[in-house]
N, CA, C and O atoms as a Tinker XYZ file with bonds, in Angstrom:
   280  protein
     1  N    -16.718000   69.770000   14.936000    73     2
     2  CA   -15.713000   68.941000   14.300000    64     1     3
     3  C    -15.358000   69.539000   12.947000    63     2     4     5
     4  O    -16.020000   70.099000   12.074000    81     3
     5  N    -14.153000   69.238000   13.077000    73     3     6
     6  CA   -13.401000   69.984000   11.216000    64     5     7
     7  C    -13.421000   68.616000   10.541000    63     6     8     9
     8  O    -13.175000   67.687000   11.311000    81     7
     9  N    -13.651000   68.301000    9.316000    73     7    10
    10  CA   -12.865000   67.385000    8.441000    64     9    11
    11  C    -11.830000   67.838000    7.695000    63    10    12    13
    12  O    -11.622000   68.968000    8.136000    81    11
    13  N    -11.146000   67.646000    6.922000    73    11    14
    14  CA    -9.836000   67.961000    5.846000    64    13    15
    15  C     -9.381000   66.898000    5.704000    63    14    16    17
    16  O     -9.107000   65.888000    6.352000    81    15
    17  N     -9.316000   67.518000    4.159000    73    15    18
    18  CA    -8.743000   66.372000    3.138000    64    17    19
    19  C     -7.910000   66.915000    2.138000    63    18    20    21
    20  O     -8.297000   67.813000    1.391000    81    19
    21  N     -6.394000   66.241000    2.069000    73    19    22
    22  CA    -5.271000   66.860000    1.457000    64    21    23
    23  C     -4.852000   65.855000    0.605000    63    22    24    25
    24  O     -4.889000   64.687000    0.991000    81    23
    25  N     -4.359000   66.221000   -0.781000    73    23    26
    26  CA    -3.726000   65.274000   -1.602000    64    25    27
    27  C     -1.993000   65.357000   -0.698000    63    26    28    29
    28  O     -1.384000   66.135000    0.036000    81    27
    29  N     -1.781000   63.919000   -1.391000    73    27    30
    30  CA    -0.286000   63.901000   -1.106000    64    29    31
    31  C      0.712000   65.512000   -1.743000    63    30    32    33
    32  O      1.654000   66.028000   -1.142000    81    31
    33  N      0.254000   65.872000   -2.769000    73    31    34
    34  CA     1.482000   66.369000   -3.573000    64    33    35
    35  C      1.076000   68.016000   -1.950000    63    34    36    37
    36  O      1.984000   68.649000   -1.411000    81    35
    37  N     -0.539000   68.220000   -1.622000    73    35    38
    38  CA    -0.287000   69.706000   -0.660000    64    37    39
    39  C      0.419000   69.371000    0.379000    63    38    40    41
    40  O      1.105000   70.244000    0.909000    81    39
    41  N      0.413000   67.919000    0.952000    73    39    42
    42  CA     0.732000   68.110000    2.198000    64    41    43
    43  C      2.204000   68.059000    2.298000    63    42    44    45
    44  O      2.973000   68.523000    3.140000    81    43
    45  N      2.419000   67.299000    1.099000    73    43    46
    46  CA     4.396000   67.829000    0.667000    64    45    47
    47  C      4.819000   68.782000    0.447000    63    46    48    49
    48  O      5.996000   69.118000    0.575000    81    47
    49  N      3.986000   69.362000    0.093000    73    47    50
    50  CA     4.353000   70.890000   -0.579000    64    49    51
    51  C      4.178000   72.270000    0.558000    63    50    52    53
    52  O      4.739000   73.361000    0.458000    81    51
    53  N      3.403000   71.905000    1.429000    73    51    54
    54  CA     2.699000   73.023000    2.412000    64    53    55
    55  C      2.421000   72.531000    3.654000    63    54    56    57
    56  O      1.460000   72.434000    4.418000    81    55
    57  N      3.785000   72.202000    3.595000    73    55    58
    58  CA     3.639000   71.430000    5.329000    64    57    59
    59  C      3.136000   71.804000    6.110000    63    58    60    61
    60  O      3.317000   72.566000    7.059000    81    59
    61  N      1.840000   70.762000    5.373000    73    59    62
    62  CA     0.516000   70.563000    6.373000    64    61    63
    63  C     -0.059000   70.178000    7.669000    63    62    64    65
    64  O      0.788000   69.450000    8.187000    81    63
    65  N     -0.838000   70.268000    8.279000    73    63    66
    66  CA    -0.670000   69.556000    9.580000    64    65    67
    67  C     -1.354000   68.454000    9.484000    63    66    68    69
    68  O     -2.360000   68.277000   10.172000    81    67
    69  N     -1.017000   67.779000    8.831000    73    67    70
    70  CA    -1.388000   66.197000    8.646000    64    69    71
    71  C     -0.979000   65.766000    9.827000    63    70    72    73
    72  O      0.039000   66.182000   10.381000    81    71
    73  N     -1.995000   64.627000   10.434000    73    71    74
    74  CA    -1.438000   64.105000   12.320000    64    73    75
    75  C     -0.742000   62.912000   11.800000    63    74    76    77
    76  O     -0.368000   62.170000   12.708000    81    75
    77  N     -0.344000   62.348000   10.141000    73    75    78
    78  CA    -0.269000   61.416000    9.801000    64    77    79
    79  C      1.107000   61.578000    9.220000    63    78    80    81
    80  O      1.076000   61.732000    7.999000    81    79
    81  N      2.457000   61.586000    9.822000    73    79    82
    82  CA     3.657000   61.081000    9.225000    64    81    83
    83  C      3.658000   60.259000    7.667000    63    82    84    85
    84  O      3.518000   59.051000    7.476000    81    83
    85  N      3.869000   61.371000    6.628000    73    83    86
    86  CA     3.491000   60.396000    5.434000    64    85    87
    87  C      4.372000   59.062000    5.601000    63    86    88    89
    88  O      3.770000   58.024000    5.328000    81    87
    89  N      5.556000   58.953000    5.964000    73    87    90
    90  CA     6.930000   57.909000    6.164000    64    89    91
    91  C      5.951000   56.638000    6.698000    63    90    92    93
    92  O      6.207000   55.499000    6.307000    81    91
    93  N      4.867000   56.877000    7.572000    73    91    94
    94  CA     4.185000   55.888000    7.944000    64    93    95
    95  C      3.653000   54.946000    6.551000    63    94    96    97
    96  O      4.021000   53.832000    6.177000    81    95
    97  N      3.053000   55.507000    6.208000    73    95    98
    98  CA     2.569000   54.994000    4.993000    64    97    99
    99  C      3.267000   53.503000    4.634000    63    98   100   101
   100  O      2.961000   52.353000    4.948000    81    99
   101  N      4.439000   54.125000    3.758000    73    99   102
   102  CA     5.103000   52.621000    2.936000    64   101   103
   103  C      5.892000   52.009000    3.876000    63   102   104   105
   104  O      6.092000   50.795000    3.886000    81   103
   105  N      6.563000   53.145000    5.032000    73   103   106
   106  CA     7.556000   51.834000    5.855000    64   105   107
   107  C      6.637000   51.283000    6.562000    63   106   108   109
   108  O      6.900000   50.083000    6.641000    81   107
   109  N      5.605000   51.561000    7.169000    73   107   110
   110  CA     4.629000   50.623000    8.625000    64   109   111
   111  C      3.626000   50.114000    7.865000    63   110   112   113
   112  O      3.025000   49.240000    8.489000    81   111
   113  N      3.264000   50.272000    6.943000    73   111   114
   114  CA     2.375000   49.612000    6.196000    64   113   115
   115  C      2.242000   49.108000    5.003000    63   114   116   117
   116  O      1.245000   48.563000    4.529000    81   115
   117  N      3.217000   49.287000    4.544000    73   115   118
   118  CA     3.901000   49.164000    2.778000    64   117   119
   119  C      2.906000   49.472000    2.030000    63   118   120   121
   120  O      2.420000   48.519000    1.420000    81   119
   121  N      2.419000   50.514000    1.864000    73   119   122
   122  CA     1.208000   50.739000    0.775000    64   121   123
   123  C      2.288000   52.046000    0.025000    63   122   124   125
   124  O      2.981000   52.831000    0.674000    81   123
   125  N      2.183000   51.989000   -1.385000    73   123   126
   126  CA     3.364000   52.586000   -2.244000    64   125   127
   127  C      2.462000   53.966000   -2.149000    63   126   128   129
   128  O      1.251000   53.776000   -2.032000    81   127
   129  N      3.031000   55.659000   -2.195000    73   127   130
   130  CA     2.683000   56.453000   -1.903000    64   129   131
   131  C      1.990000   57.059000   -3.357000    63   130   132   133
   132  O      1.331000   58.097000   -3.308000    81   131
   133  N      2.128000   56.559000   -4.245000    73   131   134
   134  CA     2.089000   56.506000   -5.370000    64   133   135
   135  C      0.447000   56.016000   -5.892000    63   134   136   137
   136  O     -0.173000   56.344000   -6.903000    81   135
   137  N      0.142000   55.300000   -4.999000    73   135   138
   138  CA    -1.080000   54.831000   -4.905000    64   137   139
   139  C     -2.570000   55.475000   -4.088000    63   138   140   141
   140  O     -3.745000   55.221000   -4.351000    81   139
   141  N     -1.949000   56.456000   -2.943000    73   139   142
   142  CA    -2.347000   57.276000   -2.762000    64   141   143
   143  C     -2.840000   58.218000   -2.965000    63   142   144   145
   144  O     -1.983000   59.067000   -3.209000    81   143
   145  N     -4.255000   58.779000   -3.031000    73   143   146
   146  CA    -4.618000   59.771000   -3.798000    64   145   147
   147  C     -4.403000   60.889000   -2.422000    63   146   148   149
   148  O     -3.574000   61.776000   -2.623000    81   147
   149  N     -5.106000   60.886000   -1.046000    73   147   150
   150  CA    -5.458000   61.818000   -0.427000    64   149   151
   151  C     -5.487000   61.119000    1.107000    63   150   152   153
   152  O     -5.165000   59.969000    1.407000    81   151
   153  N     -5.972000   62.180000    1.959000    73   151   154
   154  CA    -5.809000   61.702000    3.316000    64   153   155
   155  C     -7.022000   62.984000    3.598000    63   154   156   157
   156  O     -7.257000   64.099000    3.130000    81   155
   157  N     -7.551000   62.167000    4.548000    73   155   158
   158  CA    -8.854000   62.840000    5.403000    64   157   159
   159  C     -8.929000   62.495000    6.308000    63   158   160   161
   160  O     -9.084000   61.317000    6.630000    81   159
   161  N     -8.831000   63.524000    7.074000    73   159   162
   162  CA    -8.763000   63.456000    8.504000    64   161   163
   163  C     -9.953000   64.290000    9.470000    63   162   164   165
   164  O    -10.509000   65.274000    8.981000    81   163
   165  N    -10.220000   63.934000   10.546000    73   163   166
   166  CA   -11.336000   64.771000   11.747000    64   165   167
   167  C    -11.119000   64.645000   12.748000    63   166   168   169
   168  O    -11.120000   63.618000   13.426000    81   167
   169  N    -10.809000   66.075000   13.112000    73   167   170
   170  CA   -10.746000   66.666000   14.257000    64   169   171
   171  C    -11.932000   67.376000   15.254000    63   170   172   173
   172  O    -12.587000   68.346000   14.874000    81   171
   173  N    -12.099000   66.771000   16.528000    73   171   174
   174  CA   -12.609000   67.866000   17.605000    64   173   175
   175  C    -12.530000   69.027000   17.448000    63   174   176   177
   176  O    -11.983000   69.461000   16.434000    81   175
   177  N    -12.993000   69.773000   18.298000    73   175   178
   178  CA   -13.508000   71.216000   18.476000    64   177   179
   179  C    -12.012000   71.167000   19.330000    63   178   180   181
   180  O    -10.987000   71.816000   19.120000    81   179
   181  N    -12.319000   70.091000   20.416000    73   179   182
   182  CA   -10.526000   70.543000   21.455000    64   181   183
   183  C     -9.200000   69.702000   21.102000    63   182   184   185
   184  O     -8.325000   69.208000   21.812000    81   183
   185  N     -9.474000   69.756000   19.315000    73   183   186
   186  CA    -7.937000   69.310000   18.650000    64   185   187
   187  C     -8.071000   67.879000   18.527000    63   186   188   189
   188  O     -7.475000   67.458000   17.536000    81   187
   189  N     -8.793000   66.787000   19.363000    73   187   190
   190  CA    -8.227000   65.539000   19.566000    64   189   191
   191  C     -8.811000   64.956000   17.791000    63   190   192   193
   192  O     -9.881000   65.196000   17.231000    81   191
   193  N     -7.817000   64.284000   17.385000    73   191   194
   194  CA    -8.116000   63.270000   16.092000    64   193   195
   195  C     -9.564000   62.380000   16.201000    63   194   196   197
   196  O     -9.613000   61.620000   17.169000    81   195
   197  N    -10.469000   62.396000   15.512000    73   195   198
   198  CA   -11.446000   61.652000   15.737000    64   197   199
   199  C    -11.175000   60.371000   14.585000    63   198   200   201
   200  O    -10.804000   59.219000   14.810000    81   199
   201  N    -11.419000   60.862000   13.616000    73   199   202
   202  CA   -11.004000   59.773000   12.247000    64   201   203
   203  C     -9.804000   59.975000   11.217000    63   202   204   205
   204  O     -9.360000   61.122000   11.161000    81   203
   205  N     -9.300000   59.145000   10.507000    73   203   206
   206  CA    -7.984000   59.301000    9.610000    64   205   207
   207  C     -8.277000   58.329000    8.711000    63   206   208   209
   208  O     -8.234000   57.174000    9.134000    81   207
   209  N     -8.587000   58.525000    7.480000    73   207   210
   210  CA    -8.657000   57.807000    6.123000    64   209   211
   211  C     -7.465000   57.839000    5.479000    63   210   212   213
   212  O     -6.423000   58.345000    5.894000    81   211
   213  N     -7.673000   57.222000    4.339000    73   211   214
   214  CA    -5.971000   57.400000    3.421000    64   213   215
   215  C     -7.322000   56.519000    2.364000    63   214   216   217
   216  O     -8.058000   55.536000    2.455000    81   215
   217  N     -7.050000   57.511000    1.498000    73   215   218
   218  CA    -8.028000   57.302000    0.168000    64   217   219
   219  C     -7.083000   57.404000   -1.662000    63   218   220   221
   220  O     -6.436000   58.180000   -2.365000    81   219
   221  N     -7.697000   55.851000   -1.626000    73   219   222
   222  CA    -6.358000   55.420000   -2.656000    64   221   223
   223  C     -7.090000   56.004000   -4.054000    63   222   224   225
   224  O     -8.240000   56.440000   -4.108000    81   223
   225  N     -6.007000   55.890000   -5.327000    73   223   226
   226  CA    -6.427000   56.277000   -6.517000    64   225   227
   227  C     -7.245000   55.181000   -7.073000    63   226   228   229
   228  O     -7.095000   54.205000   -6.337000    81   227
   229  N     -8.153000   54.880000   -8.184000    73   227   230
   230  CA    -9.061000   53.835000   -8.387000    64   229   231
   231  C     -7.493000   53.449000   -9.566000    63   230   232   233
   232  O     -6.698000   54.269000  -10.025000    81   231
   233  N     -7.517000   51.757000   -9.778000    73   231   234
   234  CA    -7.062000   51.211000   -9.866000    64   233   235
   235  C     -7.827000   51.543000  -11.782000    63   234   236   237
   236  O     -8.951000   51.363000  -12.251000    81   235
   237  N     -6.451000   52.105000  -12.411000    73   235   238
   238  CA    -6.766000   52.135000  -14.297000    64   237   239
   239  C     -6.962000   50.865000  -14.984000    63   238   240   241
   240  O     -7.778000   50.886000  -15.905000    81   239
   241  N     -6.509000   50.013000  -14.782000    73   239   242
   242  CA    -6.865000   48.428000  -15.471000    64   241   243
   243  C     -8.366000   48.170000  -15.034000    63   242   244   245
   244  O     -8.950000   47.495000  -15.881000    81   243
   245  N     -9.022000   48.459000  -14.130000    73   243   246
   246  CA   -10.142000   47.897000  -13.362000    64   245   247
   247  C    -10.996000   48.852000  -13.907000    63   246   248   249
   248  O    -12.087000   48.452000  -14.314000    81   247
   249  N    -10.700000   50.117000  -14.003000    73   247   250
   250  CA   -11.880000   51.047000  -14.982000    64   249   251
   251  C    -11.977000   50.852000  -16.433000    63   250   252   253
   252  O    -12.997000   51.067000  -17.088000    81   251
   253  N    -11.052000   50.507000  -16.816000    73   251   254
   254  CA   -10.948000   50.138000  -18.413000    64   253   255
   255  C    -11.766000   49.135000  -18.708000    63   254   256   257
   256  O    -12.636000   49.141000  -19.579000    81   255
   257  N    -11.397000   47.990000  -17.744000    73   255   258
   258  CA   -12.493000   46.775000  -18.040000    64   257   259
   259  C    -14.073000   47.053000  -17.703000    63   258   260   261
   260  O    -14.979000   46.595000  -18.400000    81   259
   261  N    -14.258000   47.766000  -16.683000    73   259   262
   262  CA   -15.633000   47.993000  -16.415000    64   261   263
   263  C    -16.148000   49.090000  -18.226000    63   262   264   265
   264  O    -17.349000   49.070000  -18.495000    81   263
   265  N    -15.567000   49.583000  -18.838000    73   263   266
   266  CA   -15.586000   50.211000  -19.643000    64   265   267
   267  C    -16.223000   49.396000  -21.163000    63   266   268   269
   268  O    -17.188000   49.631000  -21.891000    81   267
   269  N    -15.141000   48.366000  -21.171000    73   267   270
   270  CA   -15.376000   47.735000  -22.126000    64   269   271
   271  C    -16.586000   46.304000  -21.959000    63   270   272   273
   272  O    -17.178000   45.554000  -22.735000    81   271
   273  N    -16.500000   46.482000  -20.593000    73   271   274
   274  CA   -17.913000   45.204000  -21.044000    64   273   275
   275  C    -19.297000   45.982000  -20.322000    63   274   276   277
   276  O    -20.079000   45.405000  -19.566000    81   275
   277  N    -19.386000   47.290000  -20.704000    73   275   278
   278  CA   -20.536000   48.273000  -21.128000    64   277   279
   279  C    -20.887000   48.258000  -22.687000    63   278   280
   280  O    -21.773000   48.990000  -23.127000    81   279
């Protein structure tokens, strides 16, 4: 099995073989692409998709606060 994991800006840039239509993203699921950090995906030895993540950026208001009540 392969894993790979591509930020949005390679797989725009170096049309990647992402099995994942970025367009899916915000129209079938409305998650803003913007929010997106990366996509990881796993593949078989004979090609077939095993797993597909979509791994978001950590949310800056939510680290700040964990910050300040340290």
């Amino acid at each position: 099995m392969k894993q790979v994991t591509k930020t949005i800006d390679e797989i725009l840039n170096n049309d990647s073989d992402c099995p994942l239509p970025l367009e899916v993203i915000p129209n079938n699921m409305g998650i803003n692409l913007c929010s997106v950090e990366s996509l990881t995906w796993v593949r078989q030895n004979d090609g077939q998709l095993a797993a597909l993540a979509i791994n978001f950026k950590p949310d800056p208001k939510e680290n700040a606060e964990v910050s300040r009540s340290r």
